[in-house]
C-alpha positions in Angstrom: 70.2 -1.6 41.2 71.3 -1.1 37.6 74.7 0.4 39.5 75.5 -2.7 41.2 74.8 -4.9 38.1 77.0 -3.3 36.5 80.0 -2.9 38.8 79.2 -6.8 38.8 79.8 -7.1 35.4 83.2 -5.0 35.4 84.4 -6.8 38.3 83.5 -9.7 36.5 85.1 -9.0 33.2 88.6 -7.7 35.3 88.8 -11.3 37.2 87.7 -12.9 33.5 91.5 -12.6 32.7 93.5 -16.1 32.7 97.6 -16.6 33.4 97.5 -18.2 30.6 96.9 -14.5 28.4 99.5 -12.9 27.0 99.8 -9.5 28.6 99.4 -7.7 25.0 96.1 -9.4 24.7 95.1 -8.5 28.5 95.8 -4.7 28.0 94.0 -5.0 24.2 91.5 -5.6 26.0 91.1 -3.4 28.6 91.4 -0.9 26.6 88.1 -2.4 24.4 86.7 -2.6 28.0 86.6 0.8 28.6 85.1 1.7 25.3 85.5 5.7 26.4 88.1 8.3 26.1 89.8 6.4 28.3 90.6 3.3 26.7 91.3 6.3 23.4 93.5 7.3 26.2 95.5 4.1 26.9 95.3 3.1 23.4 97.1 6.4 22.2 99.7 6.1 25.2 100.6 2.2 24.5 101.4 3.4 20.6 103.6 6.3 21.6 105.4 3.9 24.2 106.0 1.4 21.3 106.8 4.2 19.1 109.4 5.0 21.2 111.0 2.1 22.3 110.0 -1.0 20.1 111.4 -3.2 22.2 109.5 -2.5 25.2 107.6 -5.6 27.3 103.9 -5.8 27.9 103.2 -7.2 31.3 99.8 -7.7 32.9 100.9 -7.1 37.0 98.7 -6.1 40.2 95.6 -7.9 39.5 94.8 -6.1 36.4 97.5 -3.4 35.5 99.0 -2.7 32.6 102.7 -2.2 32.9 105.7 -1.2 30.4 109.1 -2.4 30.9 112.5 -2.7 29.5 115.0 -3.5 31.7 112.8 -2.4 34.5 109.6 -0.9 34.8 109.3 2.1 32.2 105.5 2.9 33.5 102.0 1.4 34.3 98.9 2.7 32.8 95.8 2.7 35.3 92.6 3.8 34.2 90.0 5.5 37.0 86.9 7.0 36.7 88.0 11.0 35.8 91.5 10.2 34.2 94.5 7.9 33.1 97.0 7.7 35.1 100.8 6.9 34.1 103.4 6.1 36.9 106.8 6.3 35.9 108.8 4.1 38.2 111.7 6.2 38.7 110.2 9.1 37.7 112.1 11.3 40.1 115.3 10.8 38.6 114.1 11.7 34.9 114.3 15.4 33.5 110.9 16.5 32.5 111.6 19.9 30.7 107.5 19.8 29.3 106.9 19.5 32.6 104.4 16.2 32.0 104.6 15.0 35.2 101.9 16.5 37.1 101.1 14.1 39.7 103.3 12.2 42.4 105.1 15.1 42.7 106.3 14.8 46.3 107.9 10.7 46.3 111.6 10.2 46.3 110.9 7.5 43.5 107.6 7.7 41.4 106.0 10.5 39.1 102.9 10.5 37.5 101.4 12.2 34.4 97.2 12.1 35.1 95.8 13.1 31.8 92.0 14.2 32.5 89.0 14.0 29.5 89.8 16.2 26.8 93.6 16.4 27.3 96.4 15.6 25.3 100.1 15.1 25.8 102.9 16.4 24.3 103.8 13.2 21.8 107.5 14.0 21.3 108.2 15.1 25.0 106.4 11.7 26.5 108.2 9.8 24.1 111.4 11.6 25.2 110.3 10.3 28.8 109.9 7.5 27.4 113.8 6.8 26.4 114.9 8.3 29.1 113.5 5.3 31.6 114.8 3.2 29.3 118.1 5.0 29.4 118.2 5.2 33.6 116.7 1.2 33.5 119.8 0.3 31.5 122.3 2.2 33.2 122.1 0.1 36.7 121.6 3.6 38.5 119.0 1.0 41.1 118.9 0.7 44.5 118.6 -3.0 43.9 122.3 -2.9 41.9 124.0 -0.8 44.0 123.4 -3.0 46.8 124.9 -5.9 44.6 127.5 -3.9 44.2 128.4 -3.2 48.2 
């Protein structure tokens, strides 16, 4: 019984979020939400994003998920029960030489870095990643603009 309470109260505190929220607050406070290594987790990864690239956009998208962009979607940050996973949106175009991409592997588009209780990740080379979406956002290398461009 205590189980479904609180799954209740989670599901409660997700659909608690209003349009109205700036997505910076929204993601603040998911990451309070989780109160475990996981919202350590997403807090450490949001700093090293804005480390990174200052100029990056918090947006709140997918009923509930946090997401980093500049011109285009850099990455989203989902939280599950064993792990935090980030998606790079066009992940498969983006040299990984730490090899930090360990999940996604097989999409023509996405790649994913799951990082699992206890783990860390390389700061320099996921901030490297980092600028590197940013790079490939800004260079119109999208299937979006090259069918403008036909």
């Amino acid at each position: 019984m205590q189980h479904l309470q609180n799954f209740q109260e989670e599901t409660m505190k997700k659909s608690d979020a209003s349009p109205d929220q700036p997505a910076s607050e929204l993601i603040s406070k998911r990451i309070a939400e989780l109160g475990d290594w996981r919202g350590e987790t997403l807090g450490r990864i949001r700093k090293l994003i804005k480390q990174a690239d200052p100029d990056v956009v918090e947006e709140w998208k997918w009923m509930g998920t946090p997401v980093w962009s500049h011109g285009g979607i850099i990455c989203t940050g989902e939280s599950y029960k064993d792990k935090v996973k980030l998606t790079f949106a066009k992940g498969a175009s983006l040299p990984d030489p730490a090899s930090l991409f360990n999940s996604s592997l097989d999409g023509n588009m996405r790649r994913a870095i799951d990082i699992f209780e206890g783990e860390e990740v390389d700061e320099a080379a996921f901030k490297a990643l980092v600028l590197q979406a940013v790079a490939l956002n800004g260079s119109g290398k999208s299937k979006a603009s090259k069918k403008a461009k036909s």
